[in-house]
C-alpha positions in Angstrom: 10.2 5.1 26.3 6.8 4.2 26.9 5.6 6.8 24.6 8.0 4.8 21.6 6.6 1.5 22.1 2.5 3.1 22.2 3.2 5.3 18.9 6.2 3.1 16.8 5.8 -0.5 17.8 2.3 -1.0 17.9 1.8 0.1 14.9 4.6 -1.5 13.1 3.3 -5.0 15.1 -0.4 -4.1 14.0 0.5 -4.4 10.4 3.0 -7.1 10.9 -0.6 -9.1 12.6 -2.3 -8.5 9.4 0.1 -9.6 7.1 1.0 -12.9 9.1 -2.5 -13.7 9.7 -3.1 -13.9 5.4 0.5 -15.5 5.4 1.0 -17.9 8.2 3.5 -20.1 6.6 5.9 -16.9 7.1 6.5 -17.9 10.6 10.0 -19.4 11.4 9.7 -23.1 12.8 13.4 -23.9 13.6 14.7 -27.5 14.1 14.1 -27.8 17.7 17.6 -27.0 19.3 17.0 -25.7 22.9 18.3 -22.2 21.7 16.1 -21.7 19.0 13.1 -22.9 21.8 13.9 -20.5 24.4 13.9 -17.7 21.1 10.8 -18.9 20.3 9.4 -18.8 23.7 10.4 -15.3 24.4 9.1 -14.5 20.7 5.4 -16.2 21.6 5.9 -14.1 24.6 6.6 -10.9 23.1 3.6 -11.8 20.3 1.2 -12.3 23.5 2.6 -9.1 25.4 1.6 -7.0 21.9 -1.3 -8.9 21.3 -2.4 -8.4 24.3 -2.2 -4.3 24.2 -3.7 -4.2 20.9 -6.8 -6.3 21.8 -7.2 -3.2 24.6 -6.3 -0.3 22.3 -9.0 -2.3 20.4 -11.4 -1.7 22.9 -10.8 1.2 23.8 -11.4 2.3 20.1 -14.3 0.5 19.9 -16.3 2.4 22.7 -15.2 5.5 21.6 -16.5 4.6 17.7 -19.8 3.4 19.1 -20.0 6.3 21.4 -19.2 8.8 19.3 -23.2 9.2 17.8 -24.7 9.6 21.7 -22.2 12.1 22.2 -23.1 14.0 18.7 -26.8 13.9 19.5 -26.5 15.3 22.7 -24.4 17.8 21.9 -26.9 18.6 19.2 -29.0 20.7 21.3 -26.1 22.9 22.6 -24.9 23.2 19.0 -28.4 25.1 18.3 -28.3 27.4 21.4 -25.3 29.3 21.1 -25.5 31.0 25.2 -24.4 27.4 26.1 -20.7 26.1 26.0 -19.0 23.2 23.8 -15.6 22.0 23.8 -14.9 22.5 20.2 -11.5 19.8 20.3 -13.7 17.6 21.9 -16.5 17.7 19.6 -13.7 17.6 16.7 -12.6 14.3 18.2 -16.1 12.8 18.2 -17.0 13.9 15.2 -13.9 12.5 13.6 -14.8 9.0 15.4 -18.1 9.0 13.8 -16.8 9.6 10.5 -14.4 6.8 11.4 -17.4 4.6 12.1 -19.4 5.5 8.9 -15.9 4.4 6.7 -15.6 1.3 8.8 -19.7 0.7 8.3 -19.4 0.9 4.8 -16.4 -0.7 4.3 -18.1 -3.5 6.6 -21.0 -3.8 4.1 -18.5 -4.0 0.8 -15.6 -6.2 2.0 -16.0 -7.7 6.0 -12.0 -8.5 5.4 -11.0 -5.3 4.7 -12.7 -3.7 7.2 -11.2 -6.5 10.1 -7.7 -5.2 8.5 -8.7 -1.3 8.8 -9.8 -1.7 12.2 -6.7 -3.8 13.5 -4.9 -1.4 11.7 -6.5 1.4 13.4 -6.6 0.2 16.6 -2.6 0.0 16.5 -2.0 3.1 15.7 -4.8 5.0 18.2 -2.4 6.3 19.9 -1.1 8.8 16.5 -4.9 9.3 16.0 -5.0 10.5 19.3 -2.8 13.1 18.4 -4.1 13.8 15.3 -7.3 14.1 16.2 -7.2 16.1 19.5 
């Protein structure tokens, strides 16, 4: 179940940021009723609880985007001398993260707004890229 909400919802919730953030006046006000406050209470809730786990999944992508170029260069010398050992998934996965970082770099330079969106994006659905990538 936990595995659902990581993969599915956080992705789905990552896009669903992105598009209410450049369309605010999509969010429901209500009229006040103490129903529809207790909904929205558990909704803000809910929004905060999500929030909260994509800000870390955002972290958590970050250091591994801005590590990923250490790792390559010192990996570089055990790439040249082939008596020594390299973990070829995990070099794969660093490697992927770098080229991750060069798009997002570049994409940075030409439109700052469409990086933001790539990266909020991406750091919803790190979980899948996990997968993908390892």
């Amino acid at each position: 179940m936990a595995r659902f909400w990581v993969e599915l919802a956080l992705p789905a919730y990552s896009i669903c940021a992105v598009f209410v953030y450049f369309r605010p006046g999509i969010l429901w006000a209500g009229d006040g009723s103490n129903m529809e406050t207790v909904f929205v209470w558990l909704l803000w809730g809910l929004v905060g609880l999500f929030t909260g786990v994509l800000a870390i999944s955002g972290l958590f992508l970050t250091f591994y985007l801005v590590y990923s170029p250490i790792y390559l260069a010192s990996q570089l010398v055990l790439l040249i001398d082939r008596r020594k050992w390299v973990d070829r998934s995990e070099l794969r996965f660093y490697l992927g993260c770098f080229m991750l970082l060069c798009l997002l770099g570049g994409l940075a330079v030409a439109s700052p707004v469409a990086a933001m969106i790539t990266f909020t994006i991406l750091a919803g659905s790190a979980q899948v890229l996990w997968r993908i990538l390892v």
